[in-house]
C-alpha positions as CSV (number, residue, x, y, z in Angstrom):
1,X,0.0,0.0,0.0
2,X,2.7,2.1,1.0
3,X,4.4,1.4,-2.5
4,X,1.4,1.7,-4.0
5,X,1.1,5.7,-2.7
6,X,4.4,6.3,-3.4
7,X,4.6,5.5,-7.3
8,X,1.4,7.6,-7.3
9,X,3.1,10.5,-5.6
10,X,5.7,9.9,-8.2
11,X,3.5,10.2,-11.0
12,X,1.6,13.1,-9.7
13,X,5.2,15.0,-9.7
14,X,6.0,13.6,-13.1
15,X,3.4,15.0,-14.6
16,X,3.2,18.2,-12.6
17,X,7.0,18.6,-14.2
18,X,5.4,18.1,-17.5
19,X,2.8,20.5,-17.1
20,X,5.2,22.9,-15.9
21,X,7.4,22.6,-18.9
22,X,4.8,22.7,-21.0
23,X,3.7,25.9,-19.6
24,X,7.3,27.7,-20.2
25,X,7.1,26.3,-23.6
26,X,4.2,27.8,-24.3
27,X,5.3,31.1,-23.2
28,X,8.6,30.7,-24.9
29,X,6.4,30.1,-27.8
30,X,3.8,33.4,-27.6
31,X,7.1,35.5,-27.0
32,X,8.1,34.0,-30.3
33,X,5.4,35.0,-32.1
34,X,4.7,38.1,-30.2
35,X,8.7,39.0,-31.7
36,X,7.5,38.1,-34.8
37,X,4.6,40.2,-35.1
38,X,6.2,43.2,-34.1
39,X,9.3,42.2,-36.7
40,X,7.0,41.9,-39.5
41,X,5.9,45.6,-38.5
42,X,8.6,47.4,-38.6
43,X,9.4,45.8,-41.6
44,X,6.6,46.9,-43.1
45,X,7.1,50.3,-41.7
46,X,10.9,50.8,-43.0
47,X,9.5,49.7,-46.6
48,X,6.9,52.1,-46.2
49,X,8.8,54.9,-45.2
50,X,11.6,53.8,-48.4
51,X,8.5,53.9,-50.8
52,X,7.2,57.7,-49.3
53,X,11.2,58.7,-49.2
54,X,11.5,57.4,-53.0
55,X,8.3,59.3,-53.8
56,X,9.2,62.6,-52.7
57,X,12.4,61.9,-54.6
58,X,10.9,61.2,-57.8
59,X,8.6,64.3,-57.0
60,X,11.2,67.1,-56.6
61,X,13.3,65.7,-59.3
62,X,10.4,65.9,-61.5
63,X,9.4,68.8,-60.5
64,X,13.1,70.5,-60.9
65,X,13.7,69.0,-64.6
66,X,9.6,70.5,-65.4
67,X,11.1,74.3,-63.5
68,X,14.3,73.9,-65.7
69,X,12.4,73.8,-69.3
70,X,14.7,74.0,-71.9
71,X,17.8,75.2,-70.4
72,X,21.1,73.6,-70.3
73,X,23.9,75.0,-67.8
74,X,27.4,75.0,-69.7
75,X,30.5,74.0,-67.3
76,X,34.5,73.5,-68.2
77,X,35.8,70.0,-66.7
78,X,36.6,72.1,-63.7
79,X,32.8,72.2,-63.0
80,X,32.8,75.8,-63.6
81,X,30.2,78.1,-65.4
82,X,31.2,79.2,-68.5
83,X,28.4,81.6,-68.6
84,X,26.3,83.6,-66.2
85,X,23.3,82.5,-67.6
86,X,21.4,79.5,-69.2
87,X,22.0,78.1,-72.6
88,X,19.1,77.7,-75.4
89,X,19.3,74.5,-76.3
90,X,19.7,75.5,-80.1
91,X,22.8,77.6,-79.3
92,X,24.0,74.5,-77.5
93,X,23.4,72.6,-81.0
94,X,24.6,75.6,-82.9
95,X,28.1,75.6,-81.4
96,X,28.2,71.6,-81.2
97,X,27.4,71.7,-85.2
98,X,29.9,74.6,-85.3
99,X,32.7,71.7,-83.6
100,X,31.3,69.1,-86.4
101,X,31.6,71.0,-89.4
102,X,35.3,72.1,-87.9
103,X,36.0,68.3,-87.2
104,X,34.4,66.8,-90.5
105,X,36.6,69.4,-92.5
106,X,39.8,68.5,-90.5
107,X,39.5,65.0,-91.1
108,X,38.6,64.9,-94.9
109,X,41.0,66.9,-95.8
110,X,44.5,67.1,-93.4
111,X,46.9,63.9,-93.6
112,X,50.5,63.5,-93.8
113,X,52.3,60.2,-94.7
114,X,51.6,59.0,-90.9
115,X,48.2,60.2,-90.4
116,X,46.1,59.5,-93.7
117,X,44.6,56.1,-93.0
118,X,43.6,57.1,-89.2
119,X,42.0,60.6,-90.6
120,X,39.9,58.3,-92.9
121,X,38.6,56.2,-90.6
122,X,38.0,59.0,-88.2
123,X,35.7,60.8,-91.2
124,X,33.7,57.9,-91.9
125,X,32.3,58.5,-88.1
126,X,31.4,62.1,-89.0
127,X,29.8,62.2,-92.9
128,X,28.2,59.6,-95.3
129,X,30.9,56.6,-96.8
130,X,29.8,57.6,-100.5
131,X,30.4,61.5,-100.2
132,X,33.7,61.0,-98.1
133,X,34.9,57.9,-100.7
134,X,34.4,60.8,-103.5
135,X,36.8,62.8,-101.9
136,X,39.2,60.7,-100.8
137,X,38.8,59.6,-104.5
138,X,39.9,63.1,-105.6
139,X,43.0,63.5,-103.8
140,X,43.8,60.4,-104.9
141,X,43.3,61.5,-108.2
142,X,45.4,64.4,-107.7
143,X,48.2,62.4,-106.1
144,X,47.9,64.0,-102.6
145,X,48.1,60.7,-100.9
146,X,51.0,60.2,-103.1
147,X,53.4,64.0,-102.7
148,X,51.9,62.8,-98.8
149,X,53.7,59.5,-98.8
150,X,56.8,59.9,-101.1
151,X,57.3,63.9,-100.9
152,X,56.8,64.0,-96.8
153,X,53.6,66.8,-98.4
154,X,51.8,67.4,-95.0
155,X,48.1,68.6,-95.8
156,X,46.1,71.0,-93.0
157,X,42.8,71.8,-92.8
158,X,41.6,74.7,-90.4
159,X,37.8,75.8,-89.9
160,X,37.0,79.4,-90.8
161,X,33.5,79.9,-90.3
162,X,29.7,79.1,-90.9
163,X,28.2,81.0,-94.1
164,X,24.8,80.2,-93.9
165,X,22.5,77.6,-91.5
166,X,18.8,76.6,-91.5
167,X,16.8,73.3,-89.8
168,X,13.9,72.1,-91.0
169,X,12.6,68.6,-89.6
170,X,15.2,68.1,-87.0
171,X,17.9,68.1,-90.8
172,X,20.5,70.8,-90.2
173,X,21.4,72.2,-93.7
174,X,24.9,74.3,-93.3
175,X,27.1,76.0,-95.3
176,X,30.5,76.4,-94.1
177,X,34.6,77.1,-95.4
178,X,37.7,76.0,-94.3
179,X,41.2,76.6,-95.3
180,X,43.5,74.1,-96.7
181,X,47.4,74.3,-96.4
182,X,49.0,72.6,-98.3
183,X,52.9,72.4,-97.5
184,X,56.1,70.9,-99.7
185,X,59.1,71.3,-98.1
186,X,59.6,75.3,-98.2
187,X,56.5,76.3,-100.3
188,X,53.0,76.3,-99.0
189,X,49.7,76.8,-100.9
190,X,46.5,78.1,-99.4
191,X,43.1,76.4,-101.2
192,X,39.6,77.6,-99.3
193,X,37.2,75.0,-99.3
194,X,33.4,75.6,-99.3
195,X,31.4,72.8,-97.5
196,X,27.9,72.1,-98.1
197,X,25.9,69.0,-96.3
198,X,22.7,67.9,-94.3
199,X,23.6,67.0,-90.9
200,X,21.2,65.2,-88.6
201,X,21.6,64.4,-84.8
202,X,23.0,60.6,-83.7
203,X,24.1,59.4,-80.4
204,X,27.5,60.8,-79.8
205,X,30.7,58.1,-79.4
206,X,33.4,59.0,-77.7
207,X,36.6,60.0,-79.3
208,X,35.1,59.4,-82.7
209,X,31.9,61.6,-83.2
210,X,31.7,63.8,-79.6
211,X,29.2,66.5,-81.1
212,X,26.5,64.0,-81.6
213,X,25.8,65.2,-85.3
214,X,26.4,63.0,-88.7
215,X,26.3,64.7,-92.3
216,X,23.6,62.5,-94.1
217,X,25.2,64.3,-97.3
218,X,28.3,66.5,-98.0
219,X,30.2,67.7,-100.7
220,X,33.2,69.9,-101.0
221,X,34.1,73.3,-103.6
222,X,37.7,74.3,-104.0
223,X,38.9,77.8,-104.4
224,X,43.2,78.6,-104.8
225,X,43.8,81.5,-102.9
């Protein structure tokens, strides 16, 4: 009997334990979820407060860019103003087509017996293949490339100035000269050269075609000065 009350003492305590643990796993487990909750909160709070942060972002940038219209601020590389003032957008594209038509000129027509392959190339990233193959085809002709190669004839082209410019259709149509020297040994001739082509705007490519503008035709008048 004594036995008997014993093992049910036991048992009593046994499961008492049991209960008890249970009971602190419960709780460990309500704390859990309690963390939980309040985690998933503040998660939802921080993305919240990104997507409002993002918002007002996007918002003052928009609304800057909209305040801004159609002005562009010209800078140097050392970030400074080159003028006091805001740039039209077509003077920017003026002065850039100013830089082409300097550029296109240079490279068509200045070479020496090192440089006239590269110059080539470099014009075929600035006008049409067809209208820079004719003239390529005419110095040829007239044995630049040749006095060039065998004669050490150095060729240099230097922009002048724009004579006439109109757009119509986003086509730039300009008019422009140039001077040609033309140097053998101690003499040196002077040939202006009167440019006339249809530029339109491309994505600009860096060091070939930095203006952003392609001449969709060109041709080229000579006049011995």
């Amino acid at each position: 009997m004594v036995m008997s009350m014993k093992k049910i003492l036991r048992k009593e305590r046994e499961t008492f334990s049991i209960m008890t643990n249970m009971k602190e796993i419960l709780g460990d487990f309500n704390a859990l979820a309690d963390a939980r909750k309040k985690s998933s909160l503040l998660v939802k709070l921080a993305f919240g407060f990104c997507a409002l942060t993002v918002s007002a972002v996007l918002f003052f940038s928009y609304s800057l860019l909209s305040s801004m219209g159609n002005k562009i601020l010209v800078v140097n590389e050392n970030g400074e103003y080159l003028k006091q003032k805001a740039m039209d957008t077509d003077k920017l594209y003026e002065e850039l087509l100013r830089a082409h038509c300097s550029s296109t000129a240079y490279y068509l027509n200045s070479f020496d017996r090192l440089s006239w392959q590269e110059n080539q190339a470099h014009a075929l990233f600035l006008v049409s293949k067809p209208d820079a193959t004719a003239i390529f085809a005419k110095y040829r002709a007239d044995r630049a490339y040749g006095d060039a190669l065998e004669l050490g004839a150095v060729y240099r082209n230097k922009f002048e100035k724009i004579i006439s410019l109109s757009v119509e259709n986003g086509q730039y149509h300009v008019i422009f000269s140039s001077v040609l020297a033309i140097i053998n040994g101690s003499d040196t001739k002077e040939v202006r050269i009167i440019s006339e082509g249809t530029a339109i705007r491309v994505r600009p490519r860096f060091p070939e075609n930095i203006s952003g503008f392609f001449f969709r035709t060109y041709n080229q008048q000579y006049e011995n000065l």
